[in-house]
C-alpha positions in Angstrom: -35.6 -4.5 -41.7 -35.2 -1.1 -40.0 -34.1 1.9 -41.6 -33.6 5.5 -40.2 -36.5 6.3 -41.9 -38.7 4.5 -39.4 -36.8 6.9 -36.2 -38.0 10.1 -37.7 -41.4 9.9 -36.0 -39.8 9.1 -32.6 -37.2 12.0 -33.6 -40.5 14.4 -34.5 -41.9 13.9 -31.2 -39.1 14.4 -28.7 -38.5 17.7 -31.1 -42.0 19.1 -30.9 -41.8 17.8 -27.0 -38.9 20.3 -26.4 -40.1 23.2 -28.6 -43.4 22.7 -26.6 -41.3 22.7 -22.7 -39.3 25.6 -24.3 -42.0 27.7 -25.7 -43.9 27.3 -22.3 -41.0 28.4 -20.0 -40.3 31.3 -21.9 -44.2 32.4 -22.2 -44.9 32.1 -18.8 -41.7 33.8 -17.7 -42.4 36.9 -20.0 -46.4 36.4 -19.8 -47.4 35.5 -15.9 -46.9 38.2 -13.1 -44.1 38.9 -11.3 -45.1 41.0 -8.2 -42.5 39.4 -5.5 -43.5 40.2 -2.0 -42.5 38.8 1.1 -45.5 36.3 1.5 -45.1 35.1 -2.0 -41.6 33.9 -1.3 -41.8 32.2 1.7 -41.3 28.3 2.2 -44.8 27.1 1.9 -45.1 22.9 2.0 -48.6 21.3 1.8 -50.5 24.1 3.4 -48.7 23.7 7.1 -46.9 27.1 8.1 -43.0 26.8 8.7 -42.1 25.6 12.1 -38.4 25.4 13.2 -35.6 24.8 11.3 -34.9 22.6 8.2 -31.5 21.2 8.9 -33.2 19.2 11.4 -31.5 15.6 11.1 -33.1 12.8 9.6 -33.6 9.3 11.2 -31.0 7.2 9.0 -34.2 4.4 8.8 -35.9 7.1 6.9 -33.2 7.0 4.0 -32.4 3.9 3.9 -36.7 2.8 3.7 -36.8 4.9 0.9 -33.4 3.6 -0.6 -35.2 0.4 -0.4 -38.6 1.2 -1.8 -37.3 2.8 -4.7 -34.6 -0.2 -5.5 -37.3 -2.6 -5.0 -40.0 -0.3 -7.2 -37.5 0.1 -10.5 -36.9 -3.5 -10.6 -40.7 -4.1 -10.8 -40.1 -2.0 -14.3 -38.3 -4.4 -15.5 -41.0 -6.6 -15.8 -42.5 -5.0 -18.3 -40.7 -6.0 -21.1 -40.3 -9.7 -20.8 -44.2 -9.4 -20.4 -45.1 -7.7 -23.5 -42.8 -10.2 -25.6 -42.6 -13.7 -23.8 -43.6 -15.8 -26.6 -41.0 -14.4 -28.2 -38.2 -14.7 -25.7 -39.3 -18.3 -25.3 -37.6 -20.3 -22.4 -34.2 -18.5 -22.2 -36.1 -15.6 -21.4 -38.1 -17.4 -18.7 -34.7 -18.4 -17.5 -33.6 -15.0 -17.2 -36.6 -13.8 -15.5 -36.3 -16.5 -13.1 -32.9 -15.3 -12.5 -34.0 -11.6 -12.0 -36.6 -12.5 -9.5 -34.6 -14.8 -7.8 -31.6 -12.0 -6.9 -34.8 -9.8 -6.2 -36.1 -12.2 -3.7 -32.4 -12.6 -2.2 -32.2 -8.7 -1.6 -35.2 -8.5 -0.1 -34.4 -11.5 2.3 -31.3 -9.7 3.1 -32.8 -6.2 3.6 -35.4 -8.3 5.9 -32.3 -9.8 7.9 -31.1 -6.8 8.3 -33.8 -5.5 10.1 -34.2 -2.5 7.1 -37.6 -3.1 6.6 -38.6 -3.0 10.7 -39.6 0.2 12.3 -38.5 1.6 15.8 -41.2 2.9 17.9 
């Protein structure tokens, strides 16, 4: 039987966790330097100097790929828990998993269909 008594480690933890986040913004903002110069606040991405503009458009394909990869990628998550207690969930769990990764596999036959998943040269 669970009481609130068994949250207050959970509660002690995301409370240290913030004090921690908090204590570290505000030291480094007081603590680290602050000399702002016109080099130290330019756009700098992966070590490859600026080049053009940034409003640039995007391919659609890009967003949807990566619509795609990231709706496939958190319903892998979801696996997690029906493996760490299927003894317990027994065979109506089974039967929901089935069911997950049977829409799963329907989505990705449709995004196939579509052509999402196909590159244009």
């Amino acid at each position: 039987m669970e009481t609130s008594y068994d949250y207050i480690p959970i509660i002690i933890l995301f409370v240290v966790a913030f004090l921690f986040v908090a204590f570290t913004i505000v030291a480094t903002h007081y603590l680290g330097p602050s000399r702002k110069t016109d080099e130290k606040l330019e756009n700098f991405e992966s070590g490859i100097e600026k080049v053009g503009n940034a409003r640039q458009p995007f391919a659609i394909k890009y967003f949807l790929v990566a619509i795609l990869f990231v709706l496939f990628d958190v319903e892998v998550i979801f696996f997690y828990p029906y493996a760490a207690n299927f003894k317990e969930l027994g065979w109506e769990g089974f039967a929901a998993v089935v069911t997950f990764v049977g829409f799963f596999f329907a989505m990705y036959a449709y995004a196939r269909k579509k052509g999402a998943l196909r590159w244009e040269k």
